[in-house]
C-alpha positions in Angstrom: 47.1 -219.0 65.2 50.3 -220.4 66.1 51.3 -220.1 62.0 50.3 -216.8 62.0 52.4 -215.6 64.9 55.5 -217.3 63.4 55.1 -215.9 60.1 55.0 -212.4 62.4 58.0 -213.4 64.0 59.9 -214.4 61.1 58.8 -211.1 59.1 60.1 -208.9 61.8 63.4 -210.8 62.5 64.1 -210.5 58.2 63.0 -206.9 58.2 66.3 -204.5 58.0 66.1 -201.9 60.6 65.2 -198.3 60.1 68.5 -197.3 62.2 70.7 -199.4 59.7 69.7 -197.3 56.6 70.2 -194.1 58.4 73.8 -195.5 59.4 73.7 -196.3 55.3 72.7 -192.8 54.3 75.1 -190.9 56.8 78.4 -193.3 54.8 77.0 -192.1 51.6 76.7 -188.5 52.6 80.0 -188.3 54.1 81.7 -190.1 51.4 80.3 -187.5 48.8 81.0 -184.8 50.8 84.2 -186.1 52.0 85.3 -186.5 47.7 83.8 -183.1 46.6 86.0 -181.4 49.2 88.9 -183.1 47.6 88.0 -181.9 44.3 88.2 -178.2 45.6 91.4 -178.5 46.7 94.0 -177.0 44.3 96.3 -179.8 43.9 100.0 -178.1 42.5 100.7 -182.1 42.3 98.8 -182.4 38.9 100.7 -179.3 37.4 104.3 -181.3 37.9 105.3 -179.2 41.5 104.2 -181.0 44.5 102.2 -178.2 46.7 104.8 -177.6 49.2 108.6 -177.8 49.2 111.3 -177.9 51.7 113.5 -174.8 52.3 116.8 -177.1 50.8 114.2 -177.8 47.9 113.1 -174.2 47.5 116.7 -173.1 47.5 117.7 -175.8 44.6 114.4 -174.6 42.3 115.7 -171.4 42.9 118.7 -171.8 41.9 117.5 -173.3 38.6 115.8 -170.6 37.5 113.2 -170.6 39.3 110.9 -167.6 39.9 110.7 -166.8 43.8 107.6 -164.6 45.5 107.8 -163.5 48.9 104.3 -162.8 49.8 105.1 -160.7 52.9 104.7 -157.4 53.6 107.6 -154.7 53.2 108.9 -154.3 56.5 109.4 -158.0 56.7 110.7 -158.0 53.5 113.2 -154.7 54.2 114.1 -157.4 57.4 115.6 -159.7 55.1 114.5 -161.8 51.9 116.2 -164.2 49.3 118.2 -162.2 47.0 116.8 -161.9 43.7 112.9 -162.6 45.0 109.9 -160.6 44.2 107.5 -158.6 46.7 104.0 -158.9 46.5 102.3 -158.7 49.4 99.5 -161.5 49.7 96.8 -158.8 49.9 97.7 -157.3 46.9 98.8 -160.3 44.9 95.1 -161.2 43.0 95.7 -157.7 41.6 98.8 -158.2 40.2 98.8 -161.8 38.9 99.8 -159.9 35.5 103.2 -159.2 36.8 104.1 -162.6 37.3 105.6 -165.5 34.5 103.3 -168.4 33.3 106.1 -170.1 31.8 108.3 -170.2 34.8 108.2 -172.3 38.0 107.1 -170.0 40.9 108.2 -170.8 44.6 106.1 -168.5 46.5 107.5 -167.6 50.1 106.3 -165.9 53.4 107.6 -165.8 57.0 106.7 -168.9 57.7 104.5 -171.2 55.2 100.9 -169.6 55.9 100.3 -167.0 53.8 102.6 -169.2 51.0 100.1 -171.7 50.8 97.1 -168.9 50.3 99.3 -167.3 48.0 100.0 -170.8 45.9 96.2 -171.1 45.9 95.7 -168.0 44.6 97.9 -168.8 42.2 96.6 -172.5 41.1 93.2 -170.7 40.8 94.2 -168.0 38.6 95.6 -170.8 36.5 98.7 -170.9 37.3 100.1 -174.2 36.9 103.8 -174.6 38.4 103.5 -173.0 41.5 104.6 -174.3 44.8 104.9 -173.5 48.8 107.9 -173.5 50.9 107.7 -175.2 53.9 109.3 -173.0 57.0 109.1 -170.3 55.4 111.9 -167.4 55.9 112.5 -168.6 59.1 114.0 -171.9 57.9 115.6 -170.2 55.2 117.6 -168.0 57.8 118.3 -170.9 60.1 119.3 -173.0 57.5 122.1 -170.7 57.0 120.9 -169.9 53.2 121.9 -166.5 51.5 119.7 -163.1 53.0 119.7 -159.7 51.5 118.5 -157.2 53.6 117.0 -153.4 52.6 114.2 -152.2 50.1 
């Protein structure tokens, strides 16, 4: 009897608890999870831009050529904007993708890095491939003392 009890014993004390594989299951889940979400993330980085810029870096790929989008909406724009950028408001951008180069760095711009980012993303989906974000947005560009233009 006594054999049989410590068998029992021994049985139950080697046994891996239920609670252990449910902590198991829940690092699996989130670790799948946790990579797929990093998957859907456009990454600029893998196109040769990193996905955001600072307003001094903005200002030197712009004035190498590169293409500049404000994504604001006209009366900010009118307020003041780089000189030489392009308007397209964010709402109407996915509709006019054809206006824009393929074969030309973009640096797309807003007030002050929001709508940027959606509009990169837009962009990176579309397949777009060198397309970045300014950090700060306008507003760093005008504190930062870089050129404005002002007007339609």
């Amino acid at each position: 009897m006594k054999d049989t009890k410590r068998k029992a014993t021994q049985a139950k004390k080697s046994a891996f608890p239920v609670w252990g594989w449910v902590v198991i299951g829940v690092i699996i889940i989130a670790a799948v999870m946790g990579f797929n979400l990093l998957q859907s993330q456009p990454q600029a980085a893998e196109a040769g831009m990193p996905a955001e810029v600072s307003v001094a870096q903005a200002a030197d790929l712009r004035d190498q050529g590169a293409y500049v989008l404000d994504v604001r909406e006209q009366e900010e724009w009118n307020a003041l904007h780089i000189p030489d950028a392009t308007l397209i408001p964010l709402g109407q951008l996915s509709s006019r993708l054809s206006e824009l180069p393929k074969d030309q760095e973009i640096v797309v711009v807003c007030r002050s890095g929001n709508r940027s980012a959606q509009g990169r993303d837009i962009l990176l989906d579309a397949g777009f491939t060198n397309v970045t974000s300014m950090a700060g947005g306008m507003n760093q560009w005008q504190a930062q003392g870089l050129p404005i233009s002002t007007g339609p």
